[in-house]
C-alpha positions as CSV (number, residue, x, y, z in Angstrom):
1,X,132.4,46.1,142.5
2,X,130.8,43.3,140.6
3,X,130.0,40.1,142.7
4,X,130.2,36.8,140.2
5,X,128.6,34.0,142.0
6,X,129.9,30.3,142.4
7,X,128.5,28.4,139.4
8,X,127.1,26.1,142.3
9,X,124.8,28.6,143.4
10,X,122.5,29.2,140.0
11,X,120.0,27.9,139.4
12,X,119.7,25.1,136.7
13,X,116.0,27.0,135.9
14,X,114.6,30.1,136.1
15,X,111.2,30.8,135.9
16,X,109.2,33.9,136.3
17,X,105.2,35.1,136.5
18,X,103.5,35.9,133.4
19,X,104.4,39.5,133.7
20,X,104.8,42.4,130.5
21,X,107.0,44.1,132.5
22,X,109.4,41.1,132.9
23,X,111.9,40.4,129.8
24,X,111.5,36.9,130.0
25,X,109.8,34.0,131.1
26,X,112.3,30.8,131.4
27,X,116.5,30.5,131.8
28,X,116.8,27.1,131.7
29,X,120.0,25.0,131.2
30,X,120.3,23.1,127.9
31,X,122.9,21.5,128.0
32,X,126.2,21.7,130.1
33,X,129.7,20.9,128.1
34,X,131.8,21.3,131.1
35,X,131.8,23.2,134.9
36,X,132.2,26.3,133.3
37,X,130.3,26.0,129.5
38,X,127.0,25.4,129.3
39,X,124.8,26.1,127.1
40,X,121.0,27.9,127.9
41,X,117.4,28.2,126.7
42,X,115.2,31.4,127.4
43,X,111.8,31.8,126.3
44,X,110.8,35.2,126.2
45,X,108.0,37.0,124.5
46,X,110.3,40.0,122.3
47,X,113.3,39.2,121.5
48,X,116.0,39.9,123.6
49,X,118.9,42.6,123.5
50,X,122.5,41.9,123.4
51,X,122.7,44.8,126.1
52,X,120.4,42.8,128.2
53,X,121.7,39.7,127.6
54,X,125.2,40.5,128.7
55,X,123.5,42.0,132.3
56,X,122.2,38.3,132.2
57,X,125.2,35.9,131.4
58,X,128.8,37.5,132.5
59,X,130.2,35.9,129.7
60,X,128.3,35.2,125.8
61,X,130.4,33.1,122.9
62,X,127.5,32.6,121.1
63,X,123.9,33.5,120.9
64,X,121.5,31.6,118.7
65,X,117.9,32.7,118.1
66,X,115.0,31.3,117.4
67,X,111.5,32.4,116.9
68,X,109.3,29.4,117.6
69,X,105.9,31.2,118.4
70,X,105.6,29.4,121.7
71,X,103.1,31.8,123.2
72,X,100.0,32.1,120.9
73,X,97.1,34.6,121.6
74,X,93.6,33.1,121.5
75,X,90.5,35.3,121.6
76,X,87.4,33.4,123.1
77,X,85.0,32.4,122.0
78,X,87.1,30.5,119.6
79,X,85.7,27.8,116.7
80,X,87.1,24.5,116.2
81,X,87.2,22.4,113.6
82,X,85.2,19.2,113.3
83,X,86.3,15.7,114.6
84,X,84.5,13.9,111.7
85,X,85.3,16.1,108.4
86,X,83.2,14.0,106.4
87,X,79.7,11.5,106.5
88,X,82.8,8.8,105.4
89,X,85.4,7.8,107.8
90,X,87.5,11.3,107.1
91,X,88.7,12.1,110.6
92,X,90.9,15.0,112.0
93,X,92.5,14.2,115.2
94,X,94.1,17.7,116.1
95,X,90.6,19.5,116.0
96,X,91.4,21.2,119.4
97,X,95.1,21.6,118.5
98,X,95.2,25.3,118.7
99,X,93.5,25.4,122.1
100,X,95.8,23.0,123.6
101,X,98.2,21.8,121.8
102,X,100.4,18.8,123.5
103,X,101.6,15.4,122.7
104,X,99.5,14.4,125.9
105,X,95.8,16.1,124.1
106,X,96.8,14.6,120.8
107,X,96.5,11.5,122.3
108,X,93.3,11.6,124.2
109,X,92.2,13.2,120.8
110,X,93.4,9.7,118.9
111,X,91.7,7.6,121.6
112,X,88.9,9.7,121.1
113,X,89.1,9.2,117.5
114,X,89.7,5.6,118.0
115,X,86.8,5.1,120.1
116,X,84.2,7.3,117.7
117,X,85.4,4.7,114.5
118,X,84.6,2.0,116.8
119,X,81.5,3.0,117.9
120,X,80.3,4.3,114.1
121,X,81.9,0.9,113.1
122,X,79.8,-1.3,115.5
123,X,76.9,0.6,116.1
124,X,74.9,-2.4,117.8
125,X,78.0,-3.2,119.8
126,X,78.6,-2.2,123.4
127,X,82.6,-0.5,123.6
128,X,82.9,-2.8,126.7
129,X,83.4,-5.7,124.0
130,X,86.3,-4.2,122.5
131,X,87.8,-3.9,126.6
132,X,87.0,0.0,126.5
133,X,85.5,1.1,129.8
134,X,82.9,3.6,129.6
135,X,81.3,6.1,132.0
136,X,77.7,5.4,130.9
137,X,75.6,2.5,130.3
138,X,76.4,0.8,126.9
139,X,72.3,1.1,125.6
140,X,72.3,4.9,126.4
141,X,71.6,6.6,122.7
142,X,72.9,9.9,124.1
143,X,76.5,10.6,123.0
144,X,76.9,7.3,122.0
145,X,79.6,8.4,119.1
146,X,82.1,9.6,122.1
């Protein structure tokens, strides 16, 4: 006999341990078009069978799959490309990107940026001028670029 559980009592996400003998790693739910329709997202690092994807969901209208590469390998030690691609003012922002890539690091990464042209722009002026604080004394010469 197959028990089919009150819609009330799953979850809205499921999340697992980072585990190769584990199909997947997230059920989550997308989006839900009424009590009984709702559409989900699963990450997962194969893709996964129709077999097992009917053990998962007791009933499947459509299935939609897409391979977004959401769980890169990296192999340390890794090289990064430079913040400052040039002697000029060339500048690449993402130069960590494929360590951490976020829209939270790509900001600190602008600031970053932001603060470097600054500094390279006013070389005789403290960053306190332009209302940046900074973590070590405005004369230091030592990393003054960051």
């Amino acid at each position: 006999m197959q028990i089919t559980p009150n819609l009330l009592e799953i979850p809205e996400l499921v999340g697992t341990i980072e585990s190769d003998e584990l199909p997947f790693t997230c059920i989550s739910i997308l989006k839900e078009h009424s009590e009984s329709d709702m559409t989900y997202k699963m990450f997962s690092r194969q893709s996964l069978s129709d077999t097992l994807l009917d053990q998962i969901f007791s009933i499947r209208s459509e299935t939609i799959r897409i391979n977004w590469g959401a769980y890169p390998h990296y192999h340390a030690p890794e090289k990064f490309a430079p913040f400052m691609l040039d002697d000029g003012h060339l500048y690449y922002v993402n130069a960590f990107e494929n360590a951490a890539s976020t829209m939270e690091t790509g900001a600190v990464a602008a600031e970053n940026i932001a603060r470097l042209i600054l500094s390279r722009l006013s070389s005789q002026q403290p960053l306190r001028m332009y209302g940046f604080k900074t973590n070590t004394l405005d004369s230091s010469p030592e990393h003054r670029e960051l």
